[in-house]
DOKOLGU-972209 format. One record per residue: residue in one letter; x, y, z of N, C-alpha, C, CB in turn. Coordinates in nm, 2 decimals. Glycine has a CB too. Example, Ala and Ser with C-alpha at 12.3 -4.5 7.8 and 13.67 -1.06 7.14 Angstrom:
<atoms>
<atom><resn>A</resn><n_xx>1.32</n_xx><n_yy>-0.57</n_yy><n_zz>0.78</n_zz><ca_xx>1.23</ca_xx><ca_yy>-0.45</ca_yy><ca_zz>0.78</ca_zz><c_xx>1.32</c_xx><c_yy>-0.33</c_yy><c_zz>0.78</c_zz><cb_xx>1.13</cb_xx><cb_yy>-0.45</cb_yy><cb_zz>0.90</cb_zz></atom>
<atom><resn>S</resn><n_xx>1.28</n_xx><n_yy>-0.22</n_yy><n_zz>0.71</n_zz><ca_xx>1.37</ca_xx><ca_yy>-0.11</ca_yy><ca_zz>0.71</ca_zz><c_xx>1.29</c_xx><c_yy>0.00</c_yy><c_zz>0.79</c_zz><cb_xx>1.41</cb_xx><cb_yy>-0.06</cb_yy><cb_zz>0.57</cb_zz></atom>
</atoms>
This chain:
<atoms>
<atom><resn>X</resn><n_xx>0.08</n_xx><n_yy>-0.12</n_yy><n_zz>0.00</n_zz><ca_xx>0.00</ca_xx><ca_yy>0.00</ca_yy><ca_zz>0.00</ca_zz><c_xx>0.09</c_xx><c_yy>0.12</c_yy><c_zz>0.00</c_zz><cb_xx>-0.09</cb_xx><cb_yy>0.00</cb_yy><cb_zz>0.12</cb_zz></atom>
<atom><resn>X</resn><n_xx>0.00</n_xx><n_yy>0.26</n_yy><n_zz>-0.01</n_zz><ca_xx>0.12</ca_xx><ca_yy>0.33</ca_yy><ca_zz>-0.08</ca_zz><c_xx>0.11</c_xx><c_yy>0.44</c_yy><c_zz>0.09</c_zz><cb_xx>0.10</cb_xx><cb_yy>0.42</cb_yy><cb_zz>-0.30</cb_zz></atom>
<atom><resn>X</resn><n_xx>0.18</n_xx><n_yy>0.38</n_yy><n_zz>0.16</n_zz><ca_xx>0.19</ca_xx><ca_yy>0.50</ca_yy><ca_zz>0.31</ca_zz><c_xx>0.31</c_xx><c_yy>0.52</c_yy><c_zz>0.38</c_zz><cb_xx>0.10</cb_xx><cb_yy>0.47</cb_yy><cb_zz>0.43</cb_zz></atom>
<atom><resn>X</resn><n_xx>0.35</n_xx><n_yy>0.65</n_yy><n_zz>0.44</n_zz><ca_xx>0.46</ca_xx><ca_yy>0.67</ca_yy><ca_zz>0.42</ca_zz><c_xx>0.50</c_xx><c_yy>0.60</c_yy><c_zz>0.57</c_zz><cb_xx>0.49</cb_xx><cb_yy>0.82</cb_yy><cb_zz>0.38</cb_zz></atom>
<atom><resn>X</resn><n_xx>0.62</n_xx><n_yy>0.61</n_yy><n_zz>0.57</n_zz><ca_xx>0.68</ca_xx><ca_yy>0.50</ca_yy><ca_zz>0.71</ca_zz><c_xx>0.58</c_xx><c_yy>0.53</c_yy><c_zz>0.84</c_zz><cb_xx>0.87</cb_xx><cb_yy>0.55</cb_yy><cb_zz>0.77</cb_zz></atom>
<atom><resn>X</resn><n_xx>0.63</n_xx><n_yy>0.70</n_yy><n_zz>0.84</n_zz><ca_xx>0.54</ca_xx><ca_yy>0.74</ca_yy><ca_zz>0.99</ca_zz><c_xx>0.42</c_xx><c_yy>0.69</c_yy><c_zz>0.99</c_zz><cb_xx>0.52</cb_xx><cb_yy>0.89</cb_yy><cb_zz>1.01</cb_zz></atom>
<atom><resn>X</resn><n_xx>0.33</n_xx><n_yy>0.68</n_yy><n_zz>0.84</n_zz><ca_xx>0.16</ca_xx><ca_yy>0.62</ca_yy><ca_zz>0.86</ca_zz><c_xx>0.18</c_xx><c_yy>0.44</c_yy><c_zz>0.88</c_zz><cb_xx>0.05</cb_xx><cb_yy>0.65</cb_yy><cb_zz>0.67</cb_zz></atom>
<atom><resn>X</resn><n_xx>0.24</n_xx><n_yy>0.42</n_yy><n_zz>0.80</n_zz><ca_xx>0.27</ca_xx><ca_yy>0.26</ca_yy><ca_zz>0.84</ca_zz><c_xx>0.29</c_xx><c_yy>0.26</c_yy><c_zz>0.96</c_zz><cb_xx>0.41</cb_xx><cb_yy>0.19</cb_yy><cb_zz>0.78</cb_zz></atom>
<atom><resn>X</resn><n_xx>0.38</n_xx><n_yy>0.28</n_yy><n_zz>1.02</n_zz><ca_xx>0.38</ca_xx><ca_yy>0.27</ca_yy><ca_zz>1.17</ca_zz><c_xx>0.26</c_xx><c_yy>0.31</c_yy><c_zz>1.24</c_zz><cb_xx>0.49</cb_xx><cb_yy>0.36</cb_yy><cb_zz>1.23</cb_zz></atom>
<atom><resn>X</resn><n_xx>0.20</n_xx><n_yy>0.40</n_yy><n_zz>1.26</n_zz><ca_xx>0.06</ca_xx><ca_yy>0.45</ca_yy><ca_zz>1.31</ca_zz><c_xx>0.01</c_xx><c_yy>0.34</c_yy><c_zz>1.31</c_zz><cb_xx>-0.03</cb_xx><cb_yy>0.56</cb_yy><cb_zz>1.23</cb_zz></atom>
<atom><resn>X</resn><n_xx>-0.02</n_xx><n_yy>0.33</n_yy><n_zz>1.15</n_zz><ca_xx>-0.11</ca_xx><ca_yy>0.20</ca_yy><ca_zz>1.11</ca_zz><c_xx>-0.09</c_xx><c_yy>0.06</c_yy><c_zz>1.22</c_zz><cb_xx>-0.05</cb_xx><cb_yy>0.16</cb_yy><cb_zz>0.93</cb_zz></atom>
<atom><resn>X</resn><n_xx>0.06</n_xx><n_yy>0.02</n_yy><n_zz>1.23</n_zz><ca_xx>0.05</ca_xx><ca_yy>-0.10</ca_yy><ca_zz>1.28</ca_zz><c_xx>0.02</c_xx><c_yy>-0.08</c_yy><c_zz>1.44</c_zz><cb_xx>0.17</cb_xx><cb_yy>-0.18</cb_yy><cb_zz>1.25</cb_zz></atom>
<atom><resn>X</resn><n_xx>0.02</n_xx><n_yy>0.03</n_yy><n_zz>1.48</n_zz><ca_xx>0.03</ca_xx><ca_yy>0.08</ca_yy><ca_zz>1.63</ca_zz><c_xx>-0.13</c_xx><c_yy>0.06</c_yy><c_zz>1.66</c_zz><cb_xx>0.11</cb_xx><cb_yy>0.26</cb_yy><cb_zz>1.65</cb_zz></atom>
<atom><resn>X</resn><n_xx>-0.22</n_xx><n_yy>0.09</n_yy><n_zz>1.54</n_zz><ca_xx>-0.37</ca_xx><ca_yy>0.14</ca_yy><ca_zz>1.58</ca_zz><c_xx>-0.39</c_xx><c_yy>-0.04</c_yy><c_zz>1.56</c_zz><cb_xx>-0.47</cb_xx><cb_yy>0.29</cb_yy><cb_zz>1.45</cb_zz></atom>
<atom><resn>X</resn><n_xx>-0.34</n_xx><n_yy>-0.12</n_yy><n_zz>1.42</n_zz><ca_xx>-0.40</ca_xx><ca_yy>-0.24</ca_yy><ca_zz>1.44</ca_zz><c_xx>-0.36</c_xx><c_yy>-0.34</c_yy><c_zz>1.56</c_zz><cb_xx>-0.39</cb_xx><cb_yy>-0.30</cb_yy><cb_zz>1.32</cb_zz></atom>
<atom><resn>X</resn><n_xx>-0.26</n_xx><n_yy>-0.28</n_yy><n_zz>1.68</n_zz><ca_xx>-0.25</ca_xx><ca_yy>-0.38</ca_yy><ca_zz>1.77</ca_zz><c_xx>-0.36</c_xx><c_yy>-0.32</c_yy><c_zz>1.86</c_zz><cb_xx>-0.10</cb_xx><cb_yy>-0.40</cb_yy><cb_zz>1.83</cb_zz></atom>
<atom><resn>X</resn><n_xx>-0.42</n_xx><n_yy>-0.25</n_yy><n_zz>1.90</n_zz><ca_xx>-0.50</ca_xx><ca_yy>-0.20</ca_yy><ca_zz>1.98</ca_zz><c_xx>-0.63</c_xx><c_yy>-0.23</c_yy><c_zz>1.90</c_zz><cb_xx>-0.47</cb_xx><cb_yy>-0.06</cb_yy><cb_zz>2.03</cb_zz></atom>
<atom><resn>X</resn><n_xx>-0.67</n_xx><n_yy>-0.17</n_yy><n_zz>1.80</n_zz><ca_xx>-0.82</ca_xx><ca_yy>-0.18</ca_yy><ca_zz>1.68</ca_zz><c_xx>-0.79</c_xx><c_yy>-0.26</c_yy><c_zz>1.58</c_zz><cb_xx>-0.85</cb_xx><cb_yy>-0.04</cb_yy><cb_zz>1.59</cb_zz></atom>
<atom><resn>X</resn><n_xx>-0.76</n_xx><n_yy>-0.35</n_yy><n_zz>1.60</n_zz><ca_xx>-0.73</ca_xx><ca_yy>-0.47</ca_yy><ca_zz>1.44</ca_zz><c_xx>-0.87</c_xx><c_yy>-0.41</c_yy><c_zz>1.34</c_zz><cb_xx>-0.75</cb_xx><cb_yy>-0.72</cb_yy><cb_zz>1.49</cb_zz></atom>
<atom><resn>X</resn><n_xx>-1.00</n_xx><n_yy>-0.39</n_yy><n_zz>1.37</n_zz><ca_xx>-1.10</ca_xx><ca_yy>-0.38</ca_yy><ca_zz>1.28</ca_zz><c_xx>-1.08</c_xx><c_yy>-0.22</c_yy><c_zz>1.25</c_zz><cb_xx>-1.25</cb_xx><cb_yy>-0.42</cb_yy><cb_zz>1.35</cb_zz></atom>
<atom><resn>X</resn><n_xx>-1.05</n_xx><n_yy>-0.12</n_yy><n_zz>1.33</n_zz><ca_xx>-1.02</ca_xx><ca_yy>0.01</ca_yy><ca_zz>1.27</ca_zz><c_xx>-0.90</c_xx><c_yy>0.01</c_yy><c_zz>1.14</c_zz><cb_xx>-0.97</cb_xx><cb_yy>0.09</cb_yy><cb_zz>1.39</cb_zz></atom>
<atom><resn>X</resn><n_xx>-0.81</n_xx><n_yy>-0.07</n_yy><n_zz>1.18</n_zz><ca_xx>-0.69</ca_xx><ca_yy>-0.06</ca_yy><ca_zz>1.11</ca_zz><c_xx>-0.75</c_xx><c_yy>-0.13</c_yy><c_zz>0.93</c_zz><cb_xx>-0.55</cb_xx><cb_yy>-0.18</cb_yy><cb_zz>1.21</cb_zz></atom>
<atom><resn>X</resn><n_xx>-0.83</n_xx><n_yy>-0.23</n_yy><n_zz>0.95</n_zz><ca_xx>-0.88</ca_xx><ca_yy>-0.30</ca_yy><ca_zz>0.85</ca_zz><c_xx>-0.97</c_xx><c_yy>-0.24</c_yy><c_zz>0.77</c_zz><cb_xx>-0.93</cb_xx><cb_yy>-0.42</cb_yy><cb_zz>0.88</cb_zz></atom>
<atom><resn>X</resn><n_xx>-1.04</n_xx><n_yy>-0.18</n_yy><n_zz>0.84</n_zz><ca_xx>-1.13</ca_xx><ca_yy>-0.04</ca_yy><ca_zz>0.77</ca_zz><c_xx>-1.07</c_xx><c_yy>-0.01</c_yy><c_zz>0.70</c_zz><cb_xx>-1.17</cb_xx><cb_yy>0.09</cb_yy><cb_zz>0.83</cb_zz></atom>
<atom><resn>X</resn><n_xx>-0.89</n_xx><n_yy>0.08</n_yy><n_zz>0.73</n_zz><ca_xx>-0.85</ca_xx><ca_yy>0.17</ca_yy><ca_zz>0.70</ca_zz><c_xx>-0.80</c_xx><c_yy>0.13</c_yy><c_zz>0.56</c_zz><cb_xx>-0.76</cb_xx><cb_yy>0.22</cb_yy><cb_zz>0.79</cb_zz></atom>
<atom><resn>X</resn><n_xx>-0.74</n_xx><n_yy>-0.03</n_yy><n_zz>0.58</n_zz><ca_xx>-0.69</ca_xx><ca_yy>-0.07</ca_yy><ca_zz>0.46</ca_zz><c_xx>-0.80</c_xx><c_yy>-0.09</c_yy><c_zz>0.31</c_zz><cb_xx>-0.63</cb_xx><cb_yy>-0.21</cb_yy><cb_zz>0.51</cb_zz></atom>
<atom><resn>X</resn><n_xx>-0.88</n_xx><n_yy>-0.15</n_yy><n_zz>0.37</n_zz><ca_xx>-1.00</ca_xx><ca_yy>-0.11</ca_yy><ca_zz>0.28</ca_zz><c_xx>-1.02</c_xx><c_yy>0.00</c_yy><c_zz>0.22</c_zz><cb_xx>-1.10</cb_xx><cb_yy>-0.10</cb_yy><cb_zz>0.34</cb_zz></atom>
<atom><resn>X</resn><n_xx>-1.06</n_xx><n_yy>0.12</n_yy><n_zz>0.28</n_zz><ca_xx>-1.04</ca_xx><ca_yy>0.23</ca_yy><ca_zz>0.25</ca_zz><c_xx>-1.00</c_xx><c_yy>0.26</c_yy><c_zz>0.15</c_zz><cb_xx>-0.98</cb_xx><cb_yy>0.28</cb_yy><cb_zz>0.30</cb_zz></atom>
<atom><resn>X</resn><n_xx>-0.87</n_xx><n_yy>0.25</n_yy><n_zz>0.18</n_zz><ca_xx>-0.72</ca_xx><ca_yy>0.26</ca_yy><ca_zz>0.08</ca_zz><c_xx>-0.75</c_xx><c_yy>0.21</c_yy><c_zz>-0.05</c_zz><cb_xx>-0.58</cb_xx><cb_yy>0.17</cb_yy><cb_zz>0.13</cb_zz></atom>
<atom><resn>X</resn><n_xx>-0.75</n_xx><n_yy>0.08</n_yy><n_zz>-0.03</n_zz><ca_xx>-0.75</ca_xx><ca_yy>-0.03</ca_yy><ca_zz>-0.17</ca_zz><c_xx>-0.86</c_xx><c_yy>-0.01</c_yy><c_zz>-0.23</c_zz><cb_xx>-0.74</cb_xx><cb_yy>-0.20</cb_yy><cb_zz>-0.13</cb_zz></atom>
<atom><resn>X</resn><n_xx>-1.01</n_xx><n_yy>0.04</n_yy><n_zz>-0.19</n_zz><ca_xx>-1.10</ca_xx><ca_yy>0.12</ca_yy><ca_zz>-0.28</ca_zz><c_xx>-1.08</c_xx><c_yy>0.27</c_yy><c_zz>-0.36</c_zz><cb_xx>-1.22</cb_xx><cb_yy>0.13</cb_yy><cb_zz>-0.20</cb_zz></atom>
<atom><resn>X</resn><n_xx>-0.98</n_xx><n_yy>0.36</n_yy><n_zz>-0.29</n_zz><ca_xx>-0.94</ca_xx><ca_yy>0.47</ca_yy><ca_zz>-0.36</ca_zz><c_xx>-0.81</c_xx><c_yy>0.43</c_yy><c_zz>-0.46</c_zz><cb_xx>-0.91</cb_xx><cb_yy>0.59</cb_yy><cb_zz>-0.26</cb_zz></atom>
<atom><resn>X</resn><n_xx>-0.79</n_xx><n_yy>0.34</n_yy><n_zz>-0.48</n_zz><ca_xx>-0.63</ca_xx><ca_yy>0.28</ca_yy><ca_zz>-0.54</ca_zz><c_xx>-0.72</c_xx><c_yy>0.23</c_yy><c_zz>-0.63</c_zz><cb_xx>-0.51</cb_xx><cb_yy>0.15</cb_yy><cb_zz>-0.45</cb_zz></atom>
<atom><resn>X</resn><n_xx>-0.77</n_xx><n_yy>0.18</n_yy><n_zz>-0.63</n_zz><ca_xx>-0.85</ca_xx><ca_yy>0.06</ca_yy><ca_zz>-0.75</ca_zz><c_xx>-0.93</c_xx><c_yy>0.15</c_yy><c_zz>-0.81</c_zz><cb_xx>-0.95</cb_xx><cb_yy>-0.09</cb_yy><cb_zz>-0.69</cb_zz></atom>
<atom><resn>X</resn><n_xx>-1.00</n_xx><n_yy>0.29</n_yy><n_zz>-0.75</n_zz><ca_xx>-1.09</ca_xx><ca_yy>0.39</ca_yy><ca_zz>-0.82</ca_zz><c_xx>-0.99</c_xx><c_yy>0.43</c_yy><c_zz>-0.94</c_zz><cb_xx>-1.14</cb_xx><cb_yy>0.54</cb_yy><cb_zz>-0.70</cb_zz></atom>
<atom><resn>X</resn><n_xx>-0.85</n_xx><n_yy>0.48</n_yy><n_zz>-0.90</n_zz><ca_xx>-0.75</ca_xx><ca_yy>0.59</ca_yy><ca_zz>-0.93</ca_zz><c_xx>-0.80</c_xx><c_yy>0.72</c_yy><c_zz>-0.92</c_zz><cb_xx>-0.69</cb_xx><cb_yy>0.57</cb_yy><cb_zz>-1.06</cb_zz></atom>
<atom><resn>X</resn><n_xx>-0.81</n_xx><n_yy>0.73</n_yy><n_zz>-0.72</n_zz><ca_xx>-0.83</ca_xx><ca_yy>0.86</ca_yy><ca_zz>-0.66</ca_zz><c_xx>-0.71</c_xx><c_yy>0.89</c_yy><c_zz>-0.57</c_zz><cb_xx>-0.97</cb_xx><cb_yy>0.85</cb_yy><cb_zz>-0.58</cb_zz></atom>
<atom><resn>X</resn><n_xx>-0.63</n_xx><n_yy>0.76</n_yy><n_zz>-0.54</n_zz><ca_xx>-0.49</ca_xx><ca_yy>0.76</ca_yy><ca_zz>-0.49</ca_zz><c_xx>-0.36</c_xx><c_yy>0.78</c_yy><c_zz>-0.58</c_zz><cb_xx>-0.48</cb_xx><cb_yy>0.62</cb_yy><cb_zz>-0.43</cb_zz></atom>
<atom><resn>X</resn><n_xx>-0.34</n_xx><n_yy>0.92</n_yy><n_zz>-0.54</n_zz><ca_xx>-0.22</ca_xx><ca_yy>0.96</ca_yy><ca_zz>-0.68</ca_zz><c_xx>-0.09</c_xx><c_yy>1.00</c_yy><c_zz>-0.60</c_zz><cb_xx>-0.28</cb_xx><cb_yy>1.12</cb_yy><cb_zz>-0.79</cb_zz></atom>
<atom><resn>X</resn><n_xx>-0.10</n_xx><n_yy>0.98</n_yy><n_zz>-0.45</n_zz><ca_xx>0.01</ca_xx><ca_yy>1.06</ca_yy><ca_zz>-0.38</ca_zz><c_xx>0.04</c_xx><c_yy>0.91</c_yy><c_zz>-0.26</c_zz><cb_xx>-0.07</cb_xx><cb_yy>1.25</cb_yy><cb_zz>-0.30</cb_zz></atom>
<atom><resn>X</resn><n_xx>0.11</n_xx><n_yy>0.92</n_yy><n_zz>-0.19</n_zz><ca_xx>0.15</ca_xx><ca_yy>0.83</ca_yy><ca_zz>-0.06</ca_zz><c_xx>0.08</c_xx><c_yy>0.93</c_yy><c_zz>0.03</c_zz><cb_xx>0.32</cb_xx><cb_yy>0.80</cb_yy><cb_zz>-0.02</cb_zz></atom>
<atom><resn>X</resn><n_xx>0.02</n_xx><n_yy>0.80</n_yy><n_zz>0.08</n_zz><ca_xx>-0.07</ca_xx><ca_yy>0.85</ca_yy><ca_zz>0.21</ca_zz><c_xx>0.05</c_xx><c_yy>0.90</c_yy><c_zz>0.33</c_zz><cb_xx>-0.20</cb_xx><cb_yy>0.70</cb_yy><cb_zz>0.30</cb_zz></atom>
<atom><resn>X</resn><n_xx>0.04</n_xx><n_yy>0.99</n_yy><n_zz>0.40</n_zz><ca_xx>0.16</ca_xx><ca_yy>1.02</ca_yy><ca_zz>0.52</ca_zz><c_xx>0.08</c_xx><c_yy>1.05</c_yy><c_zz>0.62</c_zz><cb_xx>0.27</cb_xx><cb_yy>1.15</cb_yy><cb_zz>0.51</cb_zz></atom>
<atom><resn>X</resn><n_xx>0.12</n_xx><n_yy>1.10</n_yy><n_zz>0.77</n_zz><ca_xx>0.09</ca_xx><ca_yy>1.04</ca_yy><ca_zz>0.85</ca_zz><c_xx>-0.04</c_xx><c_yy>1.14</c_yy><c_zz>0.88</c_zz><cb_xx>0.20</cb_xx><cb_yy>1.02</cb_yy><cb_zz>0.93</cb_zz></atom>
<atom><resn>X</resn><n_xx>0.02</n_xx><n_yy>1.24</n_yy><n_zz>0.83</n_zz><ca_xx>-0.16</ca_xx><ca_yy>1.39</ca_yy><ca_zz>0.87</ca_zz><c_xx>-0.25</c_xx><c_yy>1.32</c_yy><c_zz>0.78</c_zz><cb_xx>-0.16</cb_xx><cb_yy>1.61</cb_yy><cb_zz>0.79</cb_zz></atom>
<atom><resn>X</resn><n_xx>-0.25</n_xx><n_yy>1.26</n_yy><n_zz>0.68</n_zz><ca_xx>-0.39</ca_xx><ca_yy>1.19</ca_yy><ca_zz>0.66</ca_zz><c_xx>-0.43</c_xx><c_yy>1.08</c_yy><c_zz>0.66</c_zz><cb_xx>-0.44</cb_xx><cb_yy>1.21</cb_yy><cb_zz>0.58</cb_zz></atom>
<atom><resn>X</resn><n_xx>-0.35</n_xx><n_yy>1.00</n_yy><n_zz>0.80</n_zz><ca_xx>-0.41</ca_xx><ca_yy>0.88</ca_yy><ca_zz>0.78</ca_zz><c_xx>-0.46</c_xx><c_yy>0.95</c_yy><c_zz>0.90</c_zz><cb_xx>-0.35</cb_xx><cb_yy>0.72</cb_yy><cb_zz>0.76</cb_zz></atom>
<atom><resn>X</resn><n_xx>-0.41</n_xx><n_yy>1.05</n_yy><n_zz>1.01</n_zz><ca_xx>-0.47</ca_xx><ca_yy>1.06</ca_yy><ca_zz>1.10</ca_zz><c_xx>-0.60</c_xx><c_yy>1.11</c_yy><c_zz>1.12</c_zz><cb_xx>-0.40</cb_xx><cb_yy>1.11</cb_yy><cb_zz>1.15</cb_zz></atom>
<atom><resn>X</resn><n_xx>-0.60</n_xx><n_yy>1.21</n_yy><n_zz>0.94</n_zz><ca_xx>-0.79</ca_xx><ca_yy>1.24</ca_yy><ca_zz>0.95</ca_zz><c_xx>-0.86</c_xx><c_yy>1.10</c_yy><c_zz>0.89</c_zz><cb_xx>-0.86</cb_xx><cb_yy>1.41</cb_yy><cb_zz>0.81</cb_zz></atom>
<atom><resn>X</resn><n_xx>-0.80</n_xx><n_yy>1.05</n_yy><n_zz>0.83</n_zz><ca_xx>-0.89</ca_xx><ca_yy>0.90</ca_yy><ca_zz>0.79</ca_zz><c_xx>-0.91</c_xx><c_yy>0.83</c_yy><c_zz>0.90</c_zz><cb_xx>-0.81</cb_xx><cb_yy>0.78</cb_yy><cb_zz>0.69</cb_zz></atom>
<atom><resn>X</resn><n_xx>-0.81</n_xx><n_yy>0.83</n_yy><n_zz>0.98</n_zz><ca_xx>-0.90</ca_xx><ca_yy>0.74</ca_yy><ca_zz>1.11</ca_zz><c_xx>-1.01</c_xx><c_yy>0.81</c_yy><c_zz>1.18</c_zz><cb_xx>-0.80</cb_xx><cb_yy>0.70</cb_yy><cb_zz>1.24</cb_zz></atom>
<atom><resn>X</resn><n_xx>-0.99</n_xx><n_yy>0.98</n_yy><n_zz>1.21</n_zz><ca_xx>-1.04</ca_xx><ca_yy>1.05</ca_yy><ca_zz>1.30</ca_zz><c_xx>-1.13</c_xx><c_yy>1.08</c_yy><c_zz>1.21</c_zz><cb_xx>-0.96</cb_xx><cb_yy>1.15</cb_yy><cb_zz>1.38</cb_zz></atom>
<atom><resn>X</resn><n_xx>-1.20</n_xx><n_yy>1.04</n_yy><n_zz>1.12</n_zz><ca_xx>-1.34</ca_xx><ca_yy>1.05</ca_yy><ca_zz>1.04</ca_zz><c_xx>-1.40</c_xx><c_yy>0.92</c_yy><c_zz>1.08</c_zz><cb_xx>-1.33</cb_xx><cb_yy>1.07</cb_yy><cb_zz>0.85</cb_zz></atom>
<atom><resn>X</resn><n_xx>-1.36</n_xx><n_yy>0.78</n_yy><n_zz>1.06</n_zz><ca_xx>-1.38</ca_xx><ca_yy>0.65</ca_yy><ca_zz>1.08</ca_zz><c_xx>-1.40</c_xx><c_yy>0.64</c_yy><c_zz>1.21</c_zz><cb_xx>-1.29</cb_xx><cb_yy>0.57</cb_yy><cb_zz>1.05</cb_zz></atom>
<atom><resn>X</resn><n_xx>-1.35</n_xx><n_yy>0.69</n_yy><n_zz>1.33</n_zz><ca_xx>-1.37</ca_xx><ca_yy>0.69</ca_yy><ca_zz>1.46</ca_zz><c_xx>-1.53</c_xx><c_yy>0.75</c_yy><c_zz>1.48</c_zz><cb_xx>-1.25</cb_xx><cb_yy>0.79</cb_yy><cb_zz>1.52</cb_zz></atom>
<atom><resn>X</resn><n_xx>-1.55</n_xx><n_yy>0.84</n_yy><n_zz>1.43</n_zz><ca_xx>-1.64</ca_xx><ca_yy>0.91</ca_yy><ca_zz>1.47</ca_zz><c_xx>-1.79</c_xx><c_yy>0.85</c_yy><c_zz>1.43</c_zz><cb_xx>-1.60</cb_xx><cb_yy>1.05</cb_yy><cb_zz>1.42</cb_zz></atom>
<atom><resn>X</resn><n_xx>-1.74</n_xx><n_yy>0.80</n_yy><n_zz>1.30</n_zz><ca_xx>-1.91</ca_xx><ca_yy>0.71</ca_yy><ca_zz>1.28</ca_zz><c_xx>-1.92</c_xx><c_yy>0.61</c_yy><c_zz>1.37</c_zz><cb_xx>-1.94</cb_xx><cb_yy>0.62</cb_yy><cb_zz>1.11</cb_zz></atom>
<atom><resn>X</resn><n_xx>-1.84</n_xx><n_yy>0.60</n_yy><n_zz>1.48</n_zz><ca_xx>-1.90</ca_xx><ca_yy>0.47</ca_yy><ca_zz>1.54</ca_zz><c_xx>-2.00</c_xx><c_yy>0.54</c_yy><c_zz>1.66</c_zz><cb_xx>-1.75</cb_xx><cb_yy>0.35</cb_yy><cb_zz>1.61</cb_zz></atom>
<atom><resn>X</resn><n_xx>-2.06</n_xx><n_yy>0.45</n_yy><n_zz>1.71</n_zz><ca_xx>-2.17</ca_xx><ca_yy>0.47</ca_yy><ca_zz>1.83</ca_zz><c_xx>-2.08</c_xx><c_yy>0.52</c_yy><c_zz>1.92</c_zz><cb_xx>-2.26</cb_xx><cb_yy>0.34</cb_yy><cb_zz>1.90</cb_zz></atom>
<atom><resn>X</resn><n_xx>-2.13</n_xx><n_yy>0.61</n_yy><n_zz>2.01</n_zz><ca_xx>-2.03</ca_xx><ca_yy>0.65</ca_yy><ca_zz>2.14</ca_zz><c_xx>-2.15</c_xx><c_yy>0.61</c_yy><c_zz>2.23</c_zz><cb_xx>-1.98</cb_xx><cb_yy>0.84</cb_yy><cb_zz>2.16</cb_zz></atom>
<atom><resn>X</resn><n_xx>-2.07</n_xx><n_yy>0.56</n_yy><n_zz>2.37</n_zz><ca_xx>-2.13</ca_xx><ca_yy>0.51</ca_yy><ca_zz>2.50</ca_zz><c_xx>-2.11</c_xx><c_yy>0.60</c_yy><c_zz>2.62</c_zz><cb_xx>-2.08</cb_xx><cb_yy>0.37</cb_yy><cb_zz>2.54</cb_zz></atom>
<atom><resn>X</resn><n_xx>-2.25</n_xx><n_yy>0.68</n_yy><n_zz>2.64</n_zz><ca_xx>-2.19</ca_xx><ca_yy>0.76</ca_yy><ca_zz>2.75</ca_zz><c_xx>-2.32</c_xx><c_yy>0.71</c_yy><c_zz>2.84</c_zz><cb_xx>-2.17</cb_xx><cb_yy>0.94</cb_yy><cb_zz>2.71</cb_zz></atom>
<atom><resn>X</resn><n_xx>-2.24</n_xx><n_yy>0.69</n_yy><n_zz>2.96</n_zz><ca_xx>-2.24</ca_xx><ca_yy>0.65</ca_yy><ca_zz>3.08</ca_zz><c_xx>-2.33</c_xx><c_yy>0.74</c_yy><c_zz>3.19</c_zz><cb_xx>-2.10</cb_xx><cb_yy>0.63</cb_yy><cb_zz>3.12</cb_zz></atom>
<atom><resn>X</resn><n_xx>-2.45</n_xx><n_yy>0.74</n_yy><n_zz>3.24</n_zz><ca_xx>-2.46</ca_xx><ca_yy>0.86</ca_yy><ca_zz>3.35</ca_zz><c_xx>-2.50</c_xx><c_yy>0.77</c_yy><c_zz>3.44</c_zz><cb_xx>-2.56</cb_xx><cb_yy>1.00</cb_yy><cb_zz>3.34</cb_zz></atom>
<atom><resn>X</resn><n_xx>-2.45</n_xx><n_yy>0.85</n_yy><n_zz>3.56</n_zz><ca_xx>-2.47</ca_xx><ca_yy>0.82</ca_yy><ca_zz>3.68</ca_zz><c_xx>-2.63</c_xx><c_yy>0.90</c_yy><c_zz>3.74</c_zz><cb_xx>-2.33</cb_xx><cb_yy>0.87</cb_yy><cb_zz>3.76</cb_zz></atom>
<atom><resn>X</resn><n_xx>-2.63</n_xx><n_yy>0.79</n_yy><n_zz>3.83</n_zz><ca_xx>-2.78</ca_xx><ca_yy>0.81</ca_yy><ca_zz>3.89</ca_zz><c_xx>-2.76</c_xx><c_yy>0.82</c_yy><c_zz>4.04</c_zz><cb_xx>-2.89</cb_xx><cb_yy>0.68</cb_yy><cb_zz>3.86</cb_zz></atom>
</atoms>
C-alpha cells in the first residue's frame, strides 16, 4: 500500500489495539487505489484524518450516573 513510514507505523500501532479500525483503513485505501483517486502516498496527517473520520461514525457510549 502506498503510506509513508510514519503512517505505516501509526497504522500498525492502531492495528495492535483496533485490528477492525486498522482493516477499515486498509479497505479504504485499496477502494481509492483501484478507483485511481490515490495519486500521492498517504503520510501520516492523513491517515490521521482517515482514522479521526472512521472513529467518529462509530456509536459513542456515554455512561450517567444516577
Amino acid at each position: 500500500m502506498a503510506f509513508s513510514s510514519e503512517a505505516r507505523q501509526r497504522l500498525a500501532n492502531v492495528r495492535m489495539v483496533k485490528p477492525e479500525l486498522a482493516a477499515s483503513i486498509e479497505e479504504y485505501v485499496i477502494q481509492l487505489a483501484s478507483s485511481g483517486k490515490l495519486r500521492t502516498i498517504i503520510d501520516d496527517e492523513q491517515l490521521k484524518q482517515m482514522l479521526g473520520s472512521l472513529q467518529g461514525r462509530k456509536h459513542e457510549t456515554k455512561i450517567r450516573r444516577i
